[in-house]
N, C-alpha and C positions, 0 to 999 in steps of 0.2 A: 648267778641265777640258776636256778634248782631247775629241775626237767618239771617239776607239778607246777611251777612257776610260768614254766615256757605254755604249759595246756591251758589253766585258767585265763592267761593273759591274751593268747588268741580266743579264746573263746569270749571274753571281754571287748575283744577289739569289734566285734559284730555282736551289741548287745539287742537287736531287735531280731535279727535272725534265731542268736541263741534262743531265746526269749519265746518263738513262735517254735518250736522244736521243741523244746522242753512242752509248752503247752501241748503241742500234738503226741506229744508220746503220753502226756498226764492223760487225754481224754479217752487216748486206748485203754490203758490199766484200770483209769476211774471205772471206766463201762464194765473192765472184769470183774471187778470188785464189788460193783451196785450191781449189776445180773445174778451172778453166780450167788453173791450174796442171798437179793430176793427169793431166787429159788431153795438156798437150803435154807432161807428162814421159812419158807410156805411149805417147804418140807418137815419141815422142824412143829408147825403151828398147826399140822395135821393130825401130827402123831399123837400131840399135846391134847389137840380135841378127843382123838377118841380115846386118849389113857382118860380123861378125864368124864366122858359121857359114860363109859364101863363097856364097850365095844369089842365083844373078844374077834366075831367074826363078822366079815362084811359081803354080803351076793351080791352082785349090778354081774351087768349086760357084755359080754366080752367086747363088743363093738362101741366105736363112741370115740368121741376125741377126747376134748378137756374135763366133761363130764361123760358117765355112760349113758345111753339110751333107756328108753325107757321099757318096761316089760307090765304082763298082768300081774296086779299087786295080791290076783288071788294064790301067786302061788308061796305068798308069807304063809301061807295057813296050811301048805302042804311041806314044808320046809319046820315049820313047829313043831308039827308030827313025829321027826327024826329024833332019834336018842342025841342025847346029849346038846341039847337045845331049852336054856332053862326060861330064855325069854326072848320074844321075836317082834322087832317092828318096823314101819316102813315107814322109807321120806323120799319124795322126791325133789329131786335140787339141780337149780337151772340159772343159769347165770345170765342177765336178764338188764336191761337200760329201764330205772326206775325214777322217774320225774329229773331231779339235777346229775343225778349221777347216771352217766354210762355207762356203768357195768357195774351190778353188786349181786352179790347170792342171797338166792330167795331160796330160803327153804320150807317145804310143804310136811310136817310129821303129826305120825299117826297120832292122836290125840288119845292122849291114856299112856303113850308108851314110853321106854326110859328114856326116849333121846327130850323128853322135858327137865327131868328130875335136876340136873345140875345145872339150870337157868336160875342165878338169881335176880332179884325185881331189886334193882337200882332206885327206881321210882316208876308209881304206878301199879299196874297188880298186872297177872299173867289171863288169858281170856276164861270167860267164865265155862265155856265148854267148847263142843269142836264146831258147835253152827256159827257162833257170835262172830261178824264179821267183823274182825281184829285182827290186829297184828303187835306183835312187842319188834323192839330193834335192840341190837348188838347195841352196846355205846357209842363203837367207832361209826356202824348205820345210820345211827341218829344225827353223830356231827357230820357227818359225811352230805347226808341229807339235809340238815338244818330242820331236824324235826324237833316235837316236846310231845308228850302226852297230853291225848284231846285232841290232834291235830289229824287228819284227814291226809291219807297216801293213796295213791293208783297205781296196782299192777295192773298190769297189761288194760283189759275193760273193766277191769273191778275195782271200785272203792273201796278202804276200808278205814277204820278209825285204828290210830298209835293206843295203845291200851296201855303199853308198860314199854319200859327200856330194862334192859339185861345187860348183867354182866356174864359170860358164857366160860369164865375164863380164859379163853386163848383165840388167839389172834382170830382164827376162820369163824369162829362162833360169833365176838365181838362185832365184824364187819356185816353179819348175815340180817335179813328181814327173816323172821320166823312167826309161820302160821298154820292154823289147822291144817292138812292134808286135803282132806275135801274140798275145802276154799280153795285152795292156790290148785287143784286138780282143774277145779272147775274152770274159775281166775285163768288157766295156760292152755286149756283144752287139754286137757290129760286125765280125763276123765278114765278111772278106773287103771290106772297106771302109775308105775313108781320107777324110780330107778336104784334104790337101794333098799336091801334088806339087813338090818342092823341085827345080830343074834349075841346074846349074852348065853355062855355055856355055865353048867354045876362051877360049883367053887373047888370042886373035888375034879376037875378034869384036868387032865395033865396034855402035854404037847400033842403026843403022839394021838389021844382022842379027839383033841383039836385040828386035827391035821386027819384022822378019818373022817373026821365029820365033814372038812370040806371036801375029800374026794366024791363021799356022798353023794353031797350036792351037786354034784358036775356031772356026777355020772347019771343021777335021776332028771336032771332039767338042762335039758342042750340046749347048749349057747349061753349059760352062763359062769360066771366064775368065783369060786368062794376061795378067801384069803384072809387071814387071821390079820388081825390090825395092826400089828406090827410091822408086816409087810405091804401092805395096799400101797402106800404112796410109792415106792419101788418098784411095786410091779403094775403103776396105773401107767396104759401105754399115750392119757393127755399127759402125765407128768416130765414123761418121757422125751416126749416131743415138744413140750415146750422149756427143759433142761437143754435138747438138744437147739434151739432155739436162738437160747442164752449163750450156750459156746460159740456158735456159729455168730452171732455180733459180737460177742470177743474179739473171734479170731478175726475177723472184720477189720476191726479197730484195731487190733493189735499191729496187723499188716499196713496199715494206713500210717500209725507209726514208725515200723521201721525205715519204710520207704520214705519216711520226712527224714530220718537221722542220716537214711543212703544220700539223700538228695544236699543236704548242709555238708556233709562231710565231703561228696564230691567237689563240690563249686569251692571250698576250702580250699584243694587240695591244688584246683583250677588258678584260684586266685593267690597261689603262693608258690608258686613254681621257681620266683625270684627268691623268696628267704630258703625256700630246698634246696636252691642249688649252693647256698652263700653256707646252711648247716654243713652242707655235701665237701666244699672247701674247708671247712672249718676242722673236719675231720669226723664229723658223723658217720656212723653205718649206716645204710639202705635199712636192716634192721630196728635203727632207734627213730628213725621217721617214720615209719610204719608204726611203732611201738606208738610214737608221739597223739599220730592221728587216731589212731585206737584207745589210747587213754581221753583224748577229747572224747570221741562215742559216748564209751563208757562213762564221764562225768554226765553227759546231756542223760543217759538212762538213768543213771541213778538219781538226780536231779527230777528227770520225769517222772520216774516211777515213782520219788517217795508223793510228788504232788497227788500221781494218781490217785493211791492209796489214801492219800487224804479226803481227797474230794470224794473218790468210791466211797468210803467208810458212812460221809456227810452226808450221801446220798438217802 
């Protein structure tokens, strides 16, 4: 009889224990794997948005959690003014419980500005101007909500009519409600306020102008903060905290984990005092029973973790 002989076959001898062990160690890893996951995929579907709307630089509110706060949206039109600003517009975006769904992003933009240009109309057409009370939905929006064009949505006290479904490219666009600016201003009470200032720079600007131009900004309008889109999801202090968020249920889970592997291995070790002393005669070292219960562990982790990683993946 092999020593991996001796592991597998105790651990067989208690196939319900093993069994609930393994599972609790799979639901710590599954959880790291679907968190950490999520987050660097919303990281990843960020970026995607704005390489894809032409976003070089971004202004919001240094304060705010998951989104920034909102500010006056006259100061897009003192921010245009600035060298090296070849186009400037504003949205406000609020994450919001909209009929079936509990939480999706509405977004409000300036009507005329680029953050339209790379919506394409899936089905239906895009609003005829910025008064028509309309809206389009992302696709994911639309299954989400169980909408179609023609059909009739409620933000907050305002009605409005599905005009069109988009596809936005990337993931955050896809799941958004988007509509005129005014509307949804009006729609949240945010009247005359935005929380993002979208600025596309020359074709001809290079890092270093790009990088004046946000100190610019910071130094002419306090309390806010410009960051070139590459960087914003990094340095958004909601992304932050809800990265931090997702480690902290990790590490949660992960710990609930181990403490199931401490607790089986213990009562193991409880319940065979009789075959350790009979190895102990037989001519074992103190060393290779330690060794013995240690290689059990180590099969229940490895056993847990690949489930983990499965189910995280599935997740």
């Amino acid at each position: 009889m092999t020593f991996l002989t001796i592991v597998f076959r105790d651990l067989l001898r208690r196939p319900l224990r093993t069994m609930l062990t393994i599972v609790g160690i799979a639901i710590g890893i599954a959880a790291v794997v679907a968190l950490v996951g999520m987050a660097a995929g919303y990281e990843k579907g960020i970026v995607k948005q704005l390489d894809v709307i032409g976003i070089d630089v971004i202004v919001s509110n240094m304060e705010g959690g998951l989104l920034p706060k909102a500010f006056d949206e006259s100061i897009a039109a003192k921010i245009a003014a600035l060298p090296d600003t070849a186009e400037v517009t504003t949205v406000l975006m609020q994450m919001l419980s909209v009929e079936a769904a509990p939480m999706i992003m509405v977004s409000g933009r300036e009507w005329g500005g680029f953050t339209w240009e790379k919506l394409e109309v899936v089905e239906g057409r895009l609003p005829h101007d910025g008064t028509e009370p309309a809206v389009v939905l992302g696709t994911m929006a639309a299954e989400m909500l169980g909408k179609k064009v023609g059909d009739a949505i409620q933000i907050e006290t305002e009605e409005f009519t599905v005009v069109g479904i988009v596809d936005g490219h990337s993931l955050v666009e896809n799941g958004a409600v988007i509509l005129a600016l005014p509307l949804f201003q009006q729609a949240s009470g945010y009247e005359g306020r935005v929380n993002f200032v979208d600025i596309r720079v020359p074709a001809d600007a290079n890092r270093e102008r790009v990088e004046a131009l946000c100190r610019t900004i910071e130094k002419n309008f306090e309390g806010l903060r410009a960051v070139r889109a590459s960087e914003v999801v990094g340095t958004s202090q909601g992304f932050k905290i809800a990265k931090a968020m997702s480690w902290s249920t990790s590490l949660l889970a992960i710990i609930v984990g181990i403490f199931g592997v401490m607790n089986t291995m213990l009562m193991t070790v409880f319940e065979r005092t009789h075959e350790i002393g009979i190895l102990l005669a037989l001519g074992w070292k103190k060393r290779m029973i330690v060794g013995l219960i240690l290689c059990e562990a180590a099969v229940l982790g490895v056993l847990g973790g690949i489930l983990g990683v499965l189910l995280g993946a599935a997740t």
